[in-house]
PDB file as gemmi writes it, atoms N, CA and C in Angstrom:
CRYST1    1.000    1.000    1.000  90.00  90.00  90.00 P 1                      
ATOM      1  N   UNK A   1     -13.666  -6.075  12.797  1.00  0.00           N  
ATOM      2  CA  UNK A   1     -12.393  -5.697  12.222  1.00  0.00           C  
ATOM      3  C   UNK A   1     -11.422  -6.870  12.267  1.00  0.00           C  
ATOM      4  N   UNK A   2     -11.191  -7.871  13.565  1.00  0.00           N  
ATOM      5  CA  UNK A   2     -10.355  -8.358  13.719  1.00  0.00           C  
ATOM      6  C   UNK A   2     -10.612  -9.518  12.792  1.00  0.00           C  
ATOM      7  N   UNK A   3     -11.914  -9.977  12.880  1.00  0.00           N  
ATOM      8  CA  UNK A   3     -12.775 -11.090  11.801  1.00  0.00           C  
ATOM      9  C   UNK A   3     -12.258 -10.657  10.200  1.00  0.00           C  
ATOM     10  N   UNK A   4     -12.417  -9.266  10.112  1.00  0.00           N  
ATOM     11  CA  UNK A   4     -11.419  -9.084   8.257  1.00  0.00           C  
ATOM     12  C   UNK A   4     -10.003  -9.618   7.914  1.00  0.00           C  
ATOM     13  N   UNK A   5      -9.207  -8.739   9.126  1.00  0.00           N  
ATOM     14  CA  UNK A   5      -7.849  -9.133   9.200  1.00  0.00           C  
ATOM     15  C   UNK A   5      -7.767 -11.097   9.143  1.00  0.00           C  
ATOM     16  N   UNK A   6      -8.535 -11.462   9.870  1.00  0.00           N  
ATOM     17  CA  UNK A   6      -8.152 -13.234   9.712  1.00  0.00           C  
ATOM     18  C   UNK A   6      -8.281 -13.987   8.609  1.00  0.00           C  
ATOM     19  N   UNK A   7      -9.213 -13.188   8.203  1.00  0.00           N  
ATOM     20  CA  UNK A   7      -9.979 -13.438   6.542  1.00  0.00           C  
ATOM     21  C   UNK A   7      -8.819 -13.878   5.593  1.00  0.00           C  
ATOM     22  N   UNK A   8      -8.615 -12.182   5.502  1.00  0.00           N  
ATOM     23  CA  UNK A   8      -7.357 -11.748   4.818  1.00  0.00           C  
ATOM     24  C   UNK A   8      -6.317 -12.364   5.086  1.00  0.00           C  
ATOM     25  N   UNK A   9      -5.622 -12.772   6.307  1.00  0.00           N  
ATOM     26  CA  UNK A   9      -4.708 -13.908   6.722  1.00  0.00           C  
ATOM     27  C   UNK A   9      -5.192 -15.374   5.895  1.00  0.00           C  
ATOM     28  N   UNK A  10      -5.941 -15.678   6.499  1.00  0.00           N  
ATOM     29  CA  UNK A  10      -6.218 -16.999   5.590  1.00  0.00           C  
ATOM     30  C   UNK A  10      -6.454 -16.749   4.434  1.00  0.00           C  
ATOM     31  N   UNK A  11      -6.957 -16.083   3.616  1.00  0.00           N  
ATOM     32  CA  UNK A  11      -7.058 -15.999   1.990  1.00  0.00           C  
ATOM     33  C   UNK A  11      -5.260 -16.177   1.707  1.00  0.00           C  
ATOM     34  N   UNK A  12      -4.304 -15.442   2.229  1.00  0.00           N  
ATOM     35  CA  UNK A  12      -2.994 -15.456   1.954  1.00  0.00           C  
ATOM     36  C   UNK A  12      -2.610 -16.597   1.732  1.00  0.00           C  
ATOM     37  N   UNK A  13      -2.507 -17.366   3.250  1.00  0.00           N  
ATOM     38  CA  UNK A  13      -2.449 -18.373   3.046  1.00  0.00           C  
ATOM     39  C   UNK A  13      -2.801 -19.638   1.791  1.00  0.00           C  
ATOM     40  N   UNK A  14      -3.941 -19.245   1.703  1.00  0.00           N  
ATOM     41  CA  UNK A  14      -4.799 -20.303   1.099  1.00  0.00           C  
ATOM     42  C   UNK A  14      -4.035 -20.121  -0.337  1.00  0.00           C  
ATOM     43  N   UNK A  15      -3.959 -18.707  -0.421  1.00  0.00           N  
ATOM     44  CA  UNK A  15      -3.052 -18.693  -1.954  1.00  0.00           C  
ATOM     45  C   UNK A  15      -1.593 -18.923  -2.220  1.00  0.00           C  
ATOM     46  N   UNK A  16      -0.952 -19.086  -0.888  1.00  0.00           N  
ATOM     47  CA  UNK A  16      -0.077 -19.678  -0.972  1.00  0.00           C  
ATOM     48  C   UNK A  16       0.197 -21.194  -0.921  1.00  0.00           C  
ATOM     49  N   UNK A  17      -0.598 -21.320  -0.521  1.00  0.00           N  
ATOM     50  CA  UNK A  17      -0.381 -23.060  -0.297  1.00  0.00           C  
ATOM     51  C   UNK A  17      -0.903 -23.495  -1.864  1.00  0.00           C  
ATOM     52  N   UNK A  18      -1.288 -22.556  -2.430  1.00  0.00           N  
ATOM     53  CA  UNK A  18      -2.386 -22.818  -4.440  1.00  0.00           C  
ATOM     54  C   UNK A  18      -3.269 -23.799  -3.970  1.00  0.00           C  
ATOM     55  N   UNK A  19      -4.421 -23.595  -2.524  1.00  0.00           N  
ATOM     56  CA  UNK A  19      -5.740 -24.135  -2.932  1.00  0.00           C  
ATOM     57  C   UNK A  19      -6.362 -22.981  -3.682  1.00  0.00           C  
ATOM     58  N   UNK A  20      -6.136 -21.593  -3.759  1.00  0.00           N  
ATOM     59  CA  UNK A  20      -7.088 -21.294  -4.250  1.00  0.00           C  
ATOM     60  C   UNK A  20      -6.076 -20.044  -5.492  1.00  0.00           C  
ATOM     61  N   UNK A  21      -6.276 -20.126  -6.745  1.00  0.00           N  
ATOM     62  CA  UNK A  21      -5.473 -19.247  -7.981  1.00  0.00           C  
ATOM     63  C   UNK A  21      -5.676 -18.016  -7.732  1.00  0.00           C  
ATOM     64  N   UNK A  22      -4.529 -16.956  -7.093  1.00  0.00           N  
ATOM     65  CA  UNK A  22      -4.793 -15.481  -7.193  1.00  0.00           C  
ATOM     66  C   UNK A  22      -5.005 -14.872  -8.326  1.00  0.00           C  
ATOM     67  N   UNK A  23      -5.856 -14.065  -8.672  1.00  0.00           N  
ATOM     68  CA  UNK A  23      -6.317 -13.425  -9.977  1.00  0.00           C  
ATOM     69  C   UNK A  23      -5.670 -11.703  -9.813  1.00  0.00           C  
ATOM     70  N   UNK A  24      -5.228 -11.442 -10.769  1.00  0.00           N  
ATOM     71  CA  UNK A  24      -4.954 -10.152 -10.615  1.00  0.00           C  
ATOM     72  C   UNK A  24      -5.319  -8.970  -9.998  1.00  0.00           C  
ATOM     73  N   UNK A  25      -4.704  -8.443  -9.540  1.00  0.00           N  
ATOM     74  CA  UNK A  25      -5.441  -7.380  -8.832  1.00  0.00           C  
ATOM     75  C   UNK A  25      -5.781  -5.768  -9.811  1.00  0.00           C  
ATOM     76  N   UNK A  26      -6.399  -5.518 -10.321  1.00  0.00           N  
ATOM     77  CA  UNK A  26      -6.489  -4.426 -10.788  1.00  0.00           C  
ATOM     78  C   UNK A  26      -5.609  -3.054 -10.277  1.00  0.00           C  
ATOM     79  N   UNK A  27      -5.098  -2.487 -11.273  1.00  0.00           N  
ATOM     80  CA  UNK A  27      -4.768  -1.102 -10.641  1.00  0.00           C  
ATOM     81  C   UNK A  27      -5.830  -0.282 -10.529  1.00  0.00           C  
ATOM     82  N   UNK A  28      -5.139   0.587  -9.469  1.00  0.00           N  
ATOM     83  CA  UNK A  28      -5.812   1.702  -9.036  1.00  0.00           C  
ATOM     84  C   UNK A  28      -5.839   2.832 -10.065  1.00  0.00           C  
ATOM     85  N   UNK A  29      -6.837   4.039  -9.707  1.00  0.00           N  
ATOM     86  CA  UNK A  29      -6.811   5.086 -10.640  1.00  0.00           C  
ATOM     87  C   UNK A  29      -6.985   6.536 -10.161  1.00  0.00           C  
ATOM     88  N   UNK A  30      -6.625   7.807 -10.669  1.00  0.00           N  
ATOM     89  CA  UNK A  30      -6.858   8.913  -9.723  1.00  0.00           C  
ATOM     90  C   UNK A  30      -8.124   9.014  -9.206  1.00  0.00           C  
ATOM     91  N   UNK A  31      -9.171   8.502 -10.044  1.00  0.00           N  
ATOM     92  CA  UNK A  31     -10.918   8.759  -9.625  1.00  0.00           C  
ATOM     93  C   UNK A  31     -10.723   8.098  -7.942  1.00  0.00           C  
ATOM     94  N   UNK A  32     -10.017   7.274  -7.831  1.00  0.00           N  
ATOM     95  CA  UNK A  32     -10.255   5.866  -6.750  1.00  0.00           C  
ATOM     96  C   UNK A  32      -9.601   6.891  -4.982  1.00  0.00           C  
ATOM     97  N   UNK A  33      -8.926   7.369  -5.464  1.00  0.00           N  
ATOM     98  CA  UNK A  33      -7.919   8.105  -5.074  1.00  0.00           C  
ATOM     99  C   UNK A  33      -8.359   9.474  -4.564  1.00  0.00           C  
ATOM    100  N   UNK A  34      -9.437  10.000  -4.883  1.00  0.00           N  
ATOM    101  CA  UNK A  34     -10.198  11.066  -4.721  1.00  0.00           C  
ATOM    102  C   UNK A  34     -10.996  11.037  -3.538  1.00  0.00           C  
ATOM    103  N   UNK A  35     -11.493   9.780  -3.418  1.00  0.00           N  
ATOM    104  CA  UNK A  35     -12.449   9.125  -2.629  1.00  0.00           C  
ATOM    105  C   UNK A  35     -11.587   9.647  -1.474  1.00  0.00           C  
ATOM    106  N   UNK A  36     -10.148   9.475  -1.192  1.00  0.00           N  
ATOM    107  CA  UNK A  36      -9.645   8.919   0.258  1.00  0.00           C  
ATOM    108  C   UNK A  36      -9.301  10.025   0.630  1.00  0.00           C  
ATOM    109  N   UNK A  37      -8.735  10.135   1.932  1.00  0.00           N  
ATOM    110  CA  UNK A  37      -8.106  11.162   3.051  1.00  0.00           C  
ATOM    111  C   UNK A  37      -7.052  11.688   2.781  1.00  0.00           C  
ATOM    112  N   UNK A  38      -6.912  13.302   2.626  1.00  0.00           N  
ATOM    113  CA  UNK A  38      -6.280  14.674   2.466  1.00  0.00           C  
ATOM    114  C   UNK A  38      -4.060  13.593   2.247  1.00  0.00           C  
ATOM    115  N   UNK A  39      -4.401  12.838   3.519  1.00  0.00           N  
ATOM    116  CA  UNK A  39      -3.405  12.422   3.593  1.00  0.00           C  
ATOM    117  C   UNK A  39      -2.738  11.167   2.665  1.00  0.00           C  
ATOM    118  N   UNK A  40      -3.706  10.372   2.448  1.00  0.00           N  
ATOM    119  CA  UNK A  40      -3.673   9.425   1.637  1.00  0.00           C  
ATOM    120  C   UNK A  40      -3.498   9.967   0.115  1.00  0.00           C  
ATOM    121  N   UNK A  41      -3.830  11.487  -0.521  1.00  0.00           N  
ATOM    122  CA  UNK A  41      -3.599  11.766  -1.502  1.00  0.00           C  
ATOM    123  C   UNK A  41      -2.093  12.336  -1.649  1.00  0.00           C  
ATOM    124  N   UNK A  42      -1.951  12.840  -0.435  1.00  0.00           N  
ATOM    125  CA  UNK A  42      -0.506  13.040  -0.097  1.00  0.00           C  
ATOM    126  C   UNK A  42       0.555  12.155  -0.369  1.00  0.00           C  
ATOM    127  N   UNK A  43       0.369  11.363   0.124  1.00  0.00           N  
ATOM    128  CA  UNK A  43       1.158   9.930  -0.051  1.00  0.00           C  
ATOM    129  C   UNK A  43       1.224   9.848  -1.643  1.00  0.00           C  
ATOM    130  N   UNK A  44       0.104   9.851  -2.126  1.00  0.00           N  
ATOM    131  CA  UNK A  44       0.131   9.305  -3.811  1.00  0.00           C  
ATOM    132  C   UNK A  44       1.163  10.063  -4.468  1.00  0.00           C  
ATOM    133  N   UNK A  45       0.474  11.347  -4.646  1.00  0.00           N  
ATOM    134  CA  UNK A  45       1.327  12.333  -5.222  1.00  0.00           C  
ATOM    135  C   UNK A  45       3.088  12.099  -4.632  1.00  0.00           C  
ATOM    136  N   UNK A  46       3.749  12.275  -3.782  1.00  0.00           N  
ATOM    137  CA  UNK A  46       4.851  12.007  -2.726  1.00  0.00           C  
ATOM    138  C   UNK A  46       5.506  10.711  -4.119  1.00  0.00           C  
ATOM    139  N   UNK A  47       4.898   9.358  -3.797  1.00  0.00           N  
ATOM    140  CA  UNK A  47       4.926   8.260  -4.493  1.00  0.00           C  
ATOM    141  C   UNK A  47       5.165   8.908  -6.334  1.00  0.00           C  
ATOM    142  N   UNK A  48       4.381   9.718  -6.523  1.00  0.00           N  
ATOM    143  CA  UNK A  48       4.504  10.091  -8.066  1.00  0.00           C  
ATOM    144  C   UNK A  48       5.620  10.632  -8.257  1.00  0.00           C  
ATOM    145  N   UNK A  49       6.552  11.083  -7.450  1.00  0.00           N  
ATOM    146  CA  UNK A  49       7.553  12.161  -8.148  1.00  0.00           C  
ATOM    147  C   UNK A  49       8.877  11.358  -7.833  1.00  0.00           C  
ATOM    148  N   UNK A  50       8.297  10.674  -6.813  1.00  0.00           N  
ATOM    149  CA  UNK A  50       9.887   9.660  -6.050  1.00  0.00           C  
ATOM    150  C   UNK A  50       8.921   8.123  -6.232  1.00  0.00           C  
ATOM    151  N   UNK A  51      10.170   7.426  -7.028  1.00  0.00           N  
ATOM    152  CA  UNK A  51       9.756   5.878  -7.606  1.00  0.00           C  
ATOM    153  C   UNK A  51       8.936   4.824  -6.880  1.00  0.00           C  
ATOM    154  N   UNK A  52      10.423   4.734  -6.260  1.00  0.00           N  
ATOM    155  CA  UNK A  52      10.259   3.800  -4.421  1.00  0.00           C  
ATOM    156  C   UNK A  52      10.709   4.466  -3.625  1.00  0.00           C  
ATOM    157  N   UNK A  53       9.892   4.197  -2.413  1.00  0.00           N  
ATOM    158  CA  UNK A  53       9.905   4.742  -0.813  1.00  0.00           C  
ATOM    159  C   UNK A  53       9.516   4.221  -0.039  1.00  0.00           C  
ATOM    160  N   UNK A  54      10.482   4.585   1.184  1.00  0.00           N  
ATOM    161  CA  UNK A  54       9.992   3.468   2.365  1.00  0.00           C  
ATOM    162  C   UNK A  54       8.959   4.372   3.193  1.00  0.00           C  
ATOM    163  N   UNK A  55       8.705   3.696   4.330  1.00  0.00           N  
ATOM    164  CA  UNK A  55       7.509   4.469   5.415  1.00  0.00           C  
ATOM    165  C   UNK A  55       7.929   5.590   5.711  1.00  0.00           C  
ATOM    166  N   UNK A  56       9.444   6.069   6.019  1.00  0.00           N  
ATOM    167  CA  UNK A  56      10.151   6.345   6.736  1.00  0.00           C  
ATOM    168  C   UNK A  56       9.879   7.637   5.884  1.00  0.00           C  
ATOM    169  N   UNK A  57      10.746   7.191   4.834  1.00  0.00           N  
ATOM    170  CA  UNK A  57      11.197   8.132   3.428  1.00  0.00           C  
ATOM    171  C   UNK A  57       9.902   9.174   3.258  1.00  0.00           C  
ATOM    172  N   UNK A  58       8.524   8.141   3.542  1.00  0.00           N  
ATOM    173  CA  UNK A  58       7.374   9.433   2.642  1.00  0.00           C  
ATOM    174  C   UNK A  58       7.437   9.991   4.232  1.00  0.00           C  
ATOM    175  N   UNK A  59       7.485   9.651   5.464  1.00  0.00           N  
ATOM    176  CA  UNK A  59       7.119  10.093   6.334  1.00  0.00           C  
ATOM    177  C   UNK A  59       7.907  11.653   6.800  1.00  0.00           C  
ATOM    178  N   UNK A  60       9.544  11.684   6.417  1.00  0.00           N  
ATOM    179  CA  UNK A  60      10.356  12.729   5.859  1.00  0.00           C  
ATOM    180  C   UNK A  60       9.980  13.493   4.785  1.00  0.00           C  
ATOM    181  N   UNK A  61       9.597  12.912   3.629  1.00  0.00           N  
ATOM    182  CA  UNK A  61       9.146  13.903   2.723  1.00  0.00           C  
ATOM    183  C   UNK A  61       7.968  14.657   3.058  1.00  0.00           C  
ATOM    184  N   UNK A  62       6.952  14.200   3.268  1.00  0.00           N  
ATOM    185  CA  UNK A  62       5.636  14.803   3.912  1.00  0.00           C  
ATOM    186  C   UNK A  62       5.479  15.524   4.904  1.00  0.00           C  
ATOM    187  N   UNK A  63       6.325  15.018   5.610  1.00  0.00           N  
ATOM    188  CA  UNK A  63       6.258  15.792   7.453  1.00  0.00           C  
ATOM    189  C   UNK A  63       4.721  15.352   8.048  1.00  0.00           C  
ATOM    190  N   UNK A  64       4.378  14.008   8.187  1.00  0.00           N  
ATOM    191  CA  UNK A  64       3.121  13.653   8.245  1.00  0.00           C  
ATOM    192  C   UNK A  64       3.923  12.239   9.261  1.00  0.00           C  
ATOM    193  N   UNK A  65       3.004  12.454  10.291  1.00  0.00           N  
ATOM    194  CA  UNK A  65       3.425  11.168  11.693  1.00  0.00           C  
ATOM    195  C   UNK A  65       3.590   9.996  11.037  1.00  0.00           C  
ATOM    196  N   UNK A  66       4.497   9.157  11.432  1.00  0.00           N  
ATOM    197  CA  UNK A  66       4.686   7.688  10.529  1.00  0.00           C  
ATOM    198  C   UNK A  66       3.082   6.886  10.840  1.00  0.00           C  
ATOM    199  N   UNK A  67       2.410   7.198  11.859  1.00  0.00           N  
ATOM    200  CA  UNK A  67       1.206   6.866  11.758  1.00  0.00           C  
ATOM    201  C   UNK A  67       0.487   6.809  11.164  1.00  0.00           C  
ATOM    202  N   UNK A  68      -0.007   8.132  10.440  1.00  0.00           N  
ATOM    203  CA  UNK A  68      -0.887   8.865   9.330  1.00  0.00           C  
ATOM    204  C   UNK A  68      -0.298   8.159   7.747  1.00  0.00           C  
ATOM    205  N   UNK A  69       0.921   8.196   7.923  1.00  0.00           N  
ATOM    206  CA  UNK A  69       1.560   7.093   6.606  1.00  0.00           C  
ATOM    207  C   UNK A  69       1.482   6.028   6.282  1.00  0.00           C  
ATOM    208  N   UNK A  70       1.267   5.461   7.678  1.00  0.00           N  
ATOM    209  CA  UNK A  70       0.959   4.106   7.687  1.00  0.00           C  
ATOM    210  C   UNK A  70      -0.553   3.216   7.332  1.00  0.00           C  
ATOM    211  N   UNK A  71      -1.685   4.708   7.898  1.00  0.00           N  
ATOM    212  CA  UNK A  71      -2.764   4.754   7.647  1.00  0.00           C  
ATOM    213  C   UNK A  71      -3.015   5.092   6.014  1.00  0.00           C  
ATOM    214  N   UNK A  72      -2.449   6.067   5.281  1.00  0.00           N  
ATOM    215  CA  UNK A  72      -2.383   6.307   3.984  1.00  0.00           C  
ATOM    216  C   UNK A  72      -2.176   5.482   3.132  1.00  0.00           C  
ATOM    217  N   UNK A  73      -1.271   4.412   3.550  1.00  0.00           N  
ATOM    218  CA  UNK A  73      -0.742   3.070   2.815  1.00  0.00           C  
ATOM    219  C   UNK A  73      -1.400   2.384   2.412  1.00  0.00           C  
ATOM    220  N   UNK A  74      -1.991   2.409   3.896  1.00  0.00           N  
ATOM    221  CA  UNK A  74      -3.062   1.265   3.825  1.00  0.00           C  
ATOM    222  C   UNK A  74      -4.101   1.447   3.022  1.00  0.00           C  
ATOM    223  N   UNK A  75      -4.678   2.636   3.178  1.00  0.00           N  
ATOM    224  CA  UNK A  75      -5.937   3.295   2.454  1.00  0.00           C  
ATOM    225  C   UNK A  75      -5.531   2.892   1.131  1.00  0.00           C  
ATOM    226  N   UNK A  76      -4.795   3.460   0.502  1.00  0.00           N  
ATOM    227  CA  UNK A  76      -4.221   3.442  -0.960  1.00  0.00           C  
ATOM    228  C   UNK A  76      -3.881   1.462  -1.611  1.00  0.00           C  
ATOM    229  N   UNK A  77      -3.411   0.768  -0.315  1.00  0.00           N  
ATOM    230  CA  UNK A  77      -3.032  -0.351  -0.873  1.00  0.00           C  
ATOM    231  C   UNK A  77      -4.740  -1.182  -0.812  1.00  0.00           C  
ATOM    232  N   UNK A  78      -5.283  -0.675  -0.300  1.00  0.00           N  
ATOM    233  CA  UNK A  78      -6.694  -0.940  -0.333  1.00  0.00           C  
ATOM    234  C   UNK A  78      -7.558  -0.631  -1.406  1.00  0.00           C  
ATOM    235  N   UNK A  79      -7.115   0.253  -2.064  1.00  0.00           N  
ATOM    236  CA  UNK A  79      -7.747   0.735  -3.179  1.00  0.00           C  
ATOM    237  C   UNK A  79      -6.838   0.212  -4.702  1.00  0.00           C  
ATOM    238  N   UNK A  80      -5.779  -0.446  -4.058  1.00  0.00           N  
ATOM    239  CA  UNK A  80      -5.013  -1.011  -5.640  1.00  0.00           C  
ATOM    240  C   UNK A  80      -4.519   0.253  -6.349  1.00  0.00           C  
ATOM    241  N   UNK A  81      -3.739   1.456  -5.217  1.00  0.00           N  
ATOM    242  CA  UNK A  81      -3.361   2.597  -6.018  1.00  0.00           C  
ATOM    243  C   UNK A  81      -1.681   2.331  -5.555  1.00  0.00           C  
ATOM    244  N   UNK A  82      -0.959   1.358  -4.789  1.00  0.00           N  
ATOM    245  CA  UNK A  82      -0.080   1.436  -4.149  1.00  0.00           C  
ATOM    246  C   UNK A  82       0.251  -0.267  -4.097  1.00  0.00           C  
ATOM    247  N   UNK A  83       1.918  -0.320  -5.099  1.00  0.00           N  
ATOM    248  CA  UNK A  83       2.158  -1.938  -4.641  1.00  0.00           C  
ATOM    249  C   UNK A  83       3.383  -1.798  -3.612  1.00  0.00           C  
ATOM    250  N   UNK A  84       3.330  -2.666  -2.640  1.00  0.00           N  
ATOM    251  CA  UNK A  84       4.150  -3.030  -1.679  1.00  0.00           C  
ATOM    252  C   UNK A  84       5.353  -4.278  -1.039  1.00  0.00           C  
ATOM    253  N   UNK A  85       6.352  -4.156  -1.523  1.00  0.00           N  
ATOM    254  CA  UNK A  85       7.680  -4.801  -1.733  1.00  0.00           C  
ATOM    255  C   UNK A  85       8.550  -5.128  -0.537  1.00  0.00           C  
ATOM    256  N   UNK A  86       9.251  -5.840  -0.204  1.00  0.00           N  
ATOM    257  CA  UNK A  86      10.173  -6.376   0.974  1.00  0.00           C  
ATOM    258  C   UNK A  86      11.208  -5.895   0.648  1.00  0.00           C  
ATOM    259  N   UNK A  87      12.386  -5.315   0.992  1.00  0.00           N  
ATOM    260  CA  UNK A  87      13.325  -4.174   0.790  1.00  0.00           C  
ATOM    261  C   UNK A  87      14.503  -5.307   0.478  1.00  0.00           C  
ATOM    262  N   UNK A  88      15.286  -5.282  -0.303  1.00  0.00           N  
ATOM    263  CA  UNK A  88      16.442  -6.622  -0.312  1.00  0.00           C  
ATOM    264  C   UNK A  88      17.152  -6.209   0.632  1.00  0.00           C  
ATOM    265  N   UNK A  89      17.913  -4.560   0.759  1.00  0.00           N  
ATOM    266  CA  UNK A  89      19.121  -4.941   1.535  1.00  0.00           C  
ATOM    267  C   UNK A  89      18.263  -4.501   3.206  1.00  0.00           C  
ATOM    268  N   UNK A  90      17.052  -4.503   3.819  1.00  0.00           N  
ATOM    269  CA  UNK A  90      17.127  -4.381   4.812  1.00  0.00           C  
ATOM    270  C   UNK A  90      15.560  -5.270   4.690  1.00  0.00           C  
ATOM    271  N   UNK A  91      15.370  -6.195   5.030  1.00  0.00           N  
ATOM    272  CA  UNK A  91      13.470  -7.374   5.344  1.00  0.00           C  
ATOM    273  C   UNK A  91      12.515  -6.478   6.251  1.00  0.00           C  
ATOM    274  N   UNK A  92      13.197  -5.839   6.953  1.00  0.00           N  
ATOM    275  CA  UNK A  92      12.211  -5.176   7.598  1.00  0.00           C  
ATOM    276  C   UNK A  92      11.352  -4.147   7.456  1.00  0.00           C  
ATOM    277  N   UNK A  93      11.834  -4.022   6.390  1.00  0.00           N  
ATOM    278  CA  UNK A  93      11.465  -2.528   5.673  1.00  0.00           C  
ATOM    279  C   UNK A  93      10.735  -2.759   4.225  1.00  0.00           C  
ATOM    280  N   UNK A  94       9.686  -2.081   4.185  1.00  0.00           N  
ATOM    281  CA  UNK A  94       8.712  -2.164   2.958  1.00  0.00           C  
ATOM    282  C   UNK A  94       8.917  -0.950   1.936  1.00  0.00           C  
ATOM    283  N   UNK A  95       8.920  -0.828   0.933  1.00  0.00           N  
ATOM    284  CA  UNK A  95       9.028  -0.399  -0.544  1.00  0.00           C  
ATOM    285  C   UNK A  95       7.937  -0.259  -1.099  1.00  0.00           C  
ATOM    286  N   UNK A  96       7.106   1.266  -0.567  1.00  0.00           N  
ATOM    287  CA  UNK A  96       6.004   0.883  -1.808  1.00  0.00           C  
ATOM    288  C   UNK A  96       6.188   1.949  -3.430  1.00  0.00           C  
ATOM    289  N   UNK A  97       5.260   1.523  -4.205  1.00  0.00           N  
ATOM    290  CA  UNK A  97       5.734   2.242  -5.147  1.00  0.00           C  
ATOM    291  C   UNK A  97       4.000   2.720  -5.769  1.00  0.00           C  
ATOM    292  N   UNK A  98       4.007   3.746  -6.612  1.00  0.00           N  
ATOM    293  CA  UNK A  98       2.183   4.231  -6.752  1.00  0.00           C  
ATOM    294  C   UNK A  98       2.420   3.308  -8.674  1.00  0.00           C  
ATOM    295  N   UNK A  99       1.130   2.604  -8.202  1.00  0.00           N  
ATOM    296  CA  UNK A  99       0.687   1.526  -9.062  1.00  0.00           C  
ATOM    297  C   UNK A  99      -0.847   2.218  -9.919  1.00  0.00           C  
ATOM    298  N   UNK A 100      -0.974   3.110 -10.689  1.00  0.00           N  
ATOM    299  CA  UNK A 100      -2.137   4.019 -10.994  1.00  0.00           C  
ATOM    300  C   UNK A 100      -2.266   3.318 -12.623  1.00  0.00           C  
ATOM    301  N   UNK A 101      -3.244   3.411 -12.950  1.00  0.00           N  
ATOM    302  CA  UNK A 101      -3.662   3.314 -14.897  1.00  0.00           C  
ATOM    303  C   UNK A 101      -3.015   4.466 -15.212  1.00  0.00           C  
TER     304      UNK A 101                                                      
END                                                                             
């Protein structure tokens, strides 16, 4: 696990520094979305009716542990169903929004 995460760290990197050209990422789609956890579809739908939302925000709307949201995110930003933004008026805080065909 920890060997992915470094991966993924250095690929960042690497595309930031432009040794290596990021290629688009495909969106996600409901089929993709089917695949994942009760909760992770939660999240989507949540995301469909409200634009942008923070962790916080779906974690209030849902009534689902900021944990399980956090896990959903991930699931979903893993699958290219969910893009994820740096908040202007607060950095600490992420913005995602559902990114679907």
């Amino acid at each position: 696990m920890k060997q992915k995460i470094l991966s993924r760290c250095m690929l960042k990197r690497w595309i930031m520094s432009g040794l290596i050209e990021q290629e688009a990422e495909p969106n996600g789609t409901w089929e993709d979305i089917r695949e994942l956890p009760p909760s992770a579809k939660l999240v989507a739908k949540v995301l469909e009716y409200n634009e942008t939302m923070t962790q916080q925000e779906i974690a209030e709307e849902t009534l689902l542990p900021t944990r399980t949201v956090r896990y959903a995110l991930t699931r979903l930003e893993e699958t290219h169903a969910v893009d994820s933004r740096f908040s202007f008026t607060d950095a600490r805080k992420r913005l995602y929004t559902l990114s679907l065909k």
